[in-house]
Each structure stands twice: as structure tokens, then as C-alpha cells.
C-alpha positions as CSV (number, residue, x, y, z in Angstrom):
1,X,21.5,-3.8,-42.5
2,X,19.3,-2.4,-39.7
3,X,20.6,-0.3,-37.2
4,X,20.4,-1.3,-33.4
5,X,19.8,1.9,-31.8
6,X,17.6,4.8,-33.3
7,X,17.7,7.8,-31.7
8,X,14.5,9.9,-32.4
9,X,15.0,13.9,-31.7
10,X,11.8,16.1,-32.1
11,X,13.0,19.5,-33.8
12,X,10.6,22.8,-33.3
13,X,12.7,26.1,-33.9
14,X,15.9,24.8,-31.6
15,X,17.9,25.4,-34.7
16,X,21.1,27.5,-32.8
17,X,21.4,24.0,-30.5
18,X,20.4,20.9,-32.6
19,X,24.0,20.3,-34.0
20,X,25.3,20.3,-30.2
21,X,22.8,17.1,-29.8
22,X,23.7,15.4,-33.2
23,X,27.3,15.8,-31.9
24,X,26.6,14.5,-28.5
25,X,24.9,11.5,-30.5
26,X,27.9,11.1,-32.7
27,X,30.5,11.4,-30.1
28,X,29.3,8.8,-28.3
29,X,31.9,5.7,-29.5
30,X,29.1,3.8,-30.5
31,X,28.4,3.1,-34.6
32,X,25.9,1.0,-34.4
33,X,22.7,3.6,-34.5
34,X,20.7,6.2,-36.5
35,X,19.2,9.5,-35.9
36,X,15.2,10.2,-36.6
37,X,15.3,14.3,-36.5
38,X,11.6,15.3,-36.7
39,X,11.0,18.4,-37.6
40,X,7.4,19.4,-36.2
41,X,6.8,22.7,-38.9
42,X,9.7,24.9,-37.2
43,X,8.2,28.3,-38.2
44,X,11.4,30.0,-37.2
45,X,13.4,30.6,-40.3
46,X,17.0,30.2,-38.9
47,X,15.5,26.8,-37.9
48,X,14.1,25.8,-40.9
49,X,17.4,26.8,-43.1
50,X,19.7,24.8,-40.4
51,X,17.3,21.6,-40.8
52,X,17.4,22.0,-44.6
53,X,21.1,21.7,-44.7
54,X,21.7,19.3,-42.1
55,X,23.4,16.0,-44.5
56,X,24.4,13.2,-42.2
57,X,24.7,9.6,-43.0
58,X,23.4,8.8,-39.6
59,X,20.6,11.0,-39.6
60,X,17.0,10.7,-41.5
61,X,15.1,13.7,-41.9
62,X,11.2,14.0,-41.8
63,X,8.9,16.9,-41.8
64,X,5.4,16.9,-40.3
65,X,2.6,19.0,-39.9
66,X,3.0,20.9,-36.6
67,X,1.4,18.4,-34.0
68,X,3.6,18.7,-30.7
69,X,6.2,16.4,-29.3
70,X,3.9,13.6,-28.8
71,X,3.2,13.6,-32.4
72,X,6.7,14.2,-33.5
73,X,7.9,11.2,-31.3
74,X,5.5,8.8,-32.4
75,X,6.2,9.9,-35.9
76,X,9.8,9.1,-35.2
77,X,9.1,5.9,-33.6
78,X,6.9,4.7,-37.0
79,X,10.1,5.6,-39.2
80,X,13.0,3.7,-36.6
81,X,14.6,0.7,-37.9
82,X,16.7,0.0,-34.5
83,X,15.2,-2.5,-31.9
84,X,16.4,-0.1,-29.6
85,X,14.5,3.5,-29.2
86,X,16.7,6.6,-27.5
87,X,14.3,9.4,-27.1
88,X,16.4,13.1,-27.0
89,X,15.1,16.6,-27.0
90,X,16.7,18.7,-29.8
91,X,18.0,21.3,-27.0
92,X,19.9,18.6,-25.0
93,X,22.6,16.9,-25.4
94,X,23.8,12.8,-24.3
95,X,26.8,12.3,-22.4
96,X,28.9,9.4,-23.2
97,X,28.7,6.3,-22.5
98,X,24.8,6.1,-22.6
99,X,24.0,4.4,-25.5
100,X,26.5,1.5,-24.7
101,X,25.4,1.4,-21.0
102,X,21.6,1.3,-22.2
103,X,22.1,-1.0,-25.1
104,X,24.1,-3.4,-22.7
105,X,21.1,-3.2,-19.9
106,X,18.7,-4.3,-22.6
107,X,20.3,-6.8,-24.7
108,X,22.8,-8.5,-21.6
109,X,20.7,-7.7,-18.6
110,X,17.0,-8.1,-20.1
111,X,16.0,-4.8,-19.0
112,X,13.1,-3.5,-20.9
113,X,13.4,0.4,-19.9
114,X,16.9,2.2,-19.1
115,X,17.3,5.8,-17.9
116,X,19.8,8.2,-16.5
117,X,20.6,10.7,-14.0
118,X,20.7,14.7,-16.3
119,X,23.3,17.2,-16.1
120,X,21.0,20.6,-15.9
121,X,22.7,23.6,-17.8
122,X,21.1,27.0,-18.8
123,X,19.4,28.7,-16.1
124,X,19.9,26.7,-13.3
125,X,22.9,23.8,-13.2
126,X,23.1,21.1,-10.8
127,X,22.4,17.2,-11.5
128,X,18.9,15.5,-11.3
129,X,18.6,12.1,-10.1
130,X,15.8,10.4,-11.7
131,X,16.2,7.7,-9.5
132,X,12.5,5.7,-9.4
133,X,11.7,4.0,-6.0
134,X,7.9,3.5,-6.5
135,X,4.9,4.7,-7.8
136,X,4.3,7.3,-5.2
137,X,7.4,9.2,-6.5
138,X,6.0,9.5,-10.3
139,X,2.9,10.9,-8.2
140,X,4.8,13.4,-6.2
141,X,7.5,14.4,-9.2
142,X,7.7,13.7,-12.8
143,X,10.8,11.7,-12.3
144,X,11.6,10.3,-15.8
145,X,12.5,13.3,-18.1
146,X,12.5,12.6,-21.7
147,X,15.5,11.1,-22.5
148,X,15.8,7.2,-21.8
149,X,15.6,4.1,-23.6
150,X,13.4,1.4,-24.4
151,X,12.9,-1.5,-26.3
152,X,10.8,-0.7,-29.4
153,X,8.6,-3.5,-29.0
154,X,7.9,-2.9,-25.4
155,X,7.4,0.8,-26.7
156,X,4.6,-0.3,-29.1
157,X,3.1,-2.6,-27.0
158,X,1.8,0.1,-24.4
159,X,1.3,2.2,-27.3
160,X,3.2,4.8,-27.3
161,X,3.0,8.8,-26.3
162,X,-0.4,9.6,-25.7
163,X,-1.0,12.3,-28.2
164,X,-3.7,14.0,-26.2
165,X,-1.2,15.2,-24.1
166,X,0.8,16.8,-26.9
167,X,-0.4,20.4,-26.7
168,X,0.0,20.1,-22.9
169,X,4.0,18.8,-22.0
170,X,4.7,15.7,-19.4
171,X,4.1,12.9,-22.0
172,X,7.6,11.0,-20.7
173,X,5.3,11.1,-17.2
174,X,2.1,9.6,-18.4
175,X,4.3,7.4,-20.5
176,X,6.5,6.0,-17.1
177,X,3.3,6.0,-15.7
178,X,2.0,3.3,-17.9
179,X,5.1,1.6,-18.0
180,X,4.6,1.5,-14.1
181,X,1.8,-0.1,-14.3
182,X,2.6,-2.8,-16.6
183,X,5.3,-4.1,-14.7
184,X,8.0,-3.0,-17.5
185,X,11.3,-4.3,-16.0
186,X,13.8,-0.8,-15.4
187,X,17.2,-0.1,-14.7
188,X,18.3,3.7,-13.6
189,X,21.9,4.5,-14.6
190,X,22.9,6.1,-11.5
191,X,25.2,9.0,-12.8
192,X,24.3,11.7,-14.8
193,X,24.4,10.4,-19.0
194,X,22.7,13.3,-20.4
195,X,22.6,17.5,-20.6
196,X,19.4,19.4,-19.7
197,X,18.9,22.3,-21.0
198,X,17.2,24.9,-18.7
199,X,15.5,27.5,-21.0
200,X,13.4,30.3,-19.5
201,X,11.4,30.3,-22.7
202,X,10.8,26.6,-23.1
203,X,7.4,25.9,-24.9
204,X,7.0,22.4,-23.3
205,X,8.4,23.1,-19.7
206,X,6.0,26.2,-19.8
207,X,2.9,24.1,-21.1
208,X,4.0,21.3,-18.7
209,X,3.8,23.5,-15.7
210,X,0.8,25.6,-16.8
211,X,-1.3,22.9,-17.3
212,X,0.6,20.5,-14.2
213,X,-2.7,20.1,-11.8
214,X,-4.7,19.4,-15.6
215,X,-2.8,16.5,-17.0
216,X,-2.3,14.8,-13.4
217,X,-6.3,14.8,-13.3
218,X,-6.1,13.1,-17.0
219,X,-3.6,10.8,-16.0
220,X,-5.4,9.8,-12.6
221,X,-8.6,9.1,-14.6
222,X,-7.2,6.9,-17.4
223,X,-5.2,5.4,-15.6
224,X,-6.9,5.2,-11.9
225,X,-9.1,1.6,-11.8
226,X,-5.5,0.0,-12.6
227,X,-3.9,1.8,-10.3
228,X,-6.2,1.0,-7.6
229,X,-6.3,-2.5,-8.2
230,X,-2.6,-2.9,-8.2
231,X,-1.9,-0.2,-5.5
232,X,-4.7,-0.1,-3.5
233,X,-2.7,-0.4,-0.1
234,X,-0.5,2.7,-1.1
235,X,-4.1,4.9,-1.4
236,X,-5.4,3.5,1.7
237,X,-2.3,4.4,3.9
238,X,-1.9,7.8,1.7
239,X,-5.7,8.8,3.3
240,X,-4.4,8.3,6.9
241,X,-0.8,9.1,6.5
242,X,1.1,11.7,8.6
243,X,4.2,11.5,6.9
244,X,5.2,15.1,5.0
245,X,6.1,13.6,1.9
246,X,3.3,10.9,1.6
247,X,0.4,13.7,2.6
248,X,1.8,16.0,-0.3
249,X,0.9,13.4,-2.5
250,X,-2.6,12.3,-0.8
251,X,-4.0,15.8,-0.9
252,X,-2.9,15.8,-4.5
253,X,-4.4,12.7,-5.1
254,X,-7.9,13.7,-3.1
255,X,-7.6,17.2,-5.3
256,X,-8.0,15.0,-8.4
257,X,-10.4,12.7,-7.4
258,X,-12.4,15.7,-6.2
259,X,-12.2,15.0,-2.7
């Protein structure tokens, strides 16, 4: 019998934390699921040994040739048998209930695309609302971090993570991007369901901000006829705008466009 929920977890070299997310997966009062763990070539060997003994019922194990979290994700995505995709970073951790308030969303309230408020631990601590009121936000902040959920087949209809951005970090912000666009009906959980781990080393929050101004220049020019057409009001008042907030984002947006 298929499971409804499957819960795919990129692992690269996070080896001391990933039983804390398992857990947190586990824990969560809700049988009804499976865990995709990925692992994306760990090349550290207290990594590797921890994934090689890892024996769960709930969990299916897959290696792959090291190709980023893009990649890893989509990988996961191709082996999930839930109709029901929770994305969560193997340094992270969910907070109960999540899964039951984002299965409940979908399959009650006809929600497409459910996410969360985080809990940030590590180097800094505080909570993170993720809470989306337009498109100019996603412009300004990448507001969606990468644990949320989403109906597979409205996942593989926009086609998932766009693996050109996998060597360079904010694919969950290209992704709500896209799923922006298309109209994909949301919900935000407004408390915080899931733990954030802030880590000074972090290859994808360090690739992510390196490369920040890059990948919203990618973004704006795949994605920038369909924005226009379906926001072209929101440009046109961002080029005259005095508001603080709204010229942040229209000298970002003039930046990009070369302007």
C-alpha cells in the first residue's frame, strides 16, 4: 500500500544531525508516510558510515552521484510513492503537528502548497515568519525556506527544482517563484512547525548568498515576460514608488534588468 506522505531529505556530510531529523519525522504522530534520504556522494567518512547503517522501515535509502540539492531533491521526488511531497534539509528538524496540519490543508481544504513559520537554532535563534503577502515579498526576501509541502502532482506539473540552480542555493525561491506565477493555491501555517538550523559553515546558505544578486538575475530572465504580463501594474508603480520597502525592490529589479 502506498504511503500518503513522503518525506524527501537531501543528505551531504550532515551525518552528526540526520538522526535528529529522522526523529523529528518519526515523532510526529502521524504513520501514514515514508522517508526518501538522498545521499548526494557525502565524501565525509563519519557521514558515509552513519548513512550506511541507518535501517528504518520508514526510510528508503538512495545514493547519487554528487549533483547538489536540486538534483538530490528531484531524485527523491522520482523515487516518492506518497501523493503528498514534504521537502526537509537533513540538518533540520519538523516540529509536530506539521505533517497532519499540511496533509489536512491539502486533502480537506484543497490547498495545493502548505508551509510553515521555522524555529532558527544554531547561530542565531529567533522564529521566521514565512508569511507570503505577494509577489513583491518573494522579490524583496526569499520567503519560502525549504521545508513545505506540496502536492506531488502539482510538484511535477511545474517541473520541479530547477537543477541549474543546484551549484548555486535558493532553488525553494525560484521554485515559489514559479508556483507564484501559476496561481498554485497556498496556505501558510502561521506558527513555527519546523527547526532551522543556522550553521556558520553551511554550503548552500553560503552559495545562496555568494551568488544572491546572480540567481535573482536568472530568475528575473526566465521568468520575467510572465511576470510582466501578470504583474505589470506592480512594475510600473515599483519605477515611481517612494515607499522604502517598495524602492528596495525596484532598484533591485532595475539592477537586473540593467537599468
Amino acid at each position: 500500500m502506498k504511503p500518503k506522505v513522503s518525506i524527501i531529505i537531501p543528505y551531504f556530510n550532515h551525518g552528526e544531525y540526520i538522526n535528529q531529523a529522522l526523529n523529528s519525522v518519526h515523532n510526529q504522530g502521524f504513520d501514514d508516510y515514508e522517508i526518501i534520504l538522498v545521499n548526494d556522494s557525502s565524501v565525509d567518512k563519519q557521514s558515509i558510515e552513519v548513512f550506511n547503517a541507518l535501517e528504518h522501515s520508514k526510510v528508503r535509502k538512495y545514493t547519487i552521484s554528487n549533483g547538489g540539492p536540486c538534483v538530490a531533491k528531484n531524485y527523491g521526488v522520482s523515487m516518492a510513492r506518497g501523493s503528498i511531497l514534504g521537502f526537509l534539509d537533513s540538518d533540520n528538524m519538523l516540529l509536530s503537528p506539521y505533517i497532519k496540519e499540511a496533509v489536512y490543508a491539502i486533502d480537506t481544504e484543497d490547498f495545493e502548497w502548505v508551509f510553515g513559520d521555522a524555529e532558527l537554532f544554531g547561530c542565531e535563534t529567533g522564529v521566521k515568519s514565512q508569511k507570503l503577502k505577494g509577489l513583491e515579498e518573494i522579490f524583496i526576501n526569499s520567503v519560502i525556506d525549504n521545508c513545505f509541502f506540496i502536492k506531488k502532482s502539482t510538484f511535477e506539473s511545474i517541473g520541479g527544482f530547477d537543477e541549474s540552480l543546484s551549484r548555486l542555493g535558493l532553488e525553494d525561491w525560484e521554485l515559489s517563484v514559479r508556483l507564484i506565477i501559476n496561481n498554485i493555491r497556498f496556505k501558510h501555517l502561521e506558527s513555527p512547525l519546523f527547526k532551522y538550523r543556522v550553521l556558520e559553515d553551511s554550503r548552500t546558505n553560503k552559495e545562496a548568498k555568494d551568488n544572491r544578486e546572480l540567481i535573482m538575475k536568472y530568475v528575473f530572465e526566465k521568468h520575467h515576460l510572465s511576470l510582466f504580463e501578470n504583474y505589470s501594474n506592480m512594475f510600473f508603480k515599483l519605477l515611481k514608488t517612494e515607499n522604502k520597502f517598495e524602492v528596495k525592490l525596484g532598484n533591485r529589479i532595475r539592477r537586473i534588468l540593467g537599468k
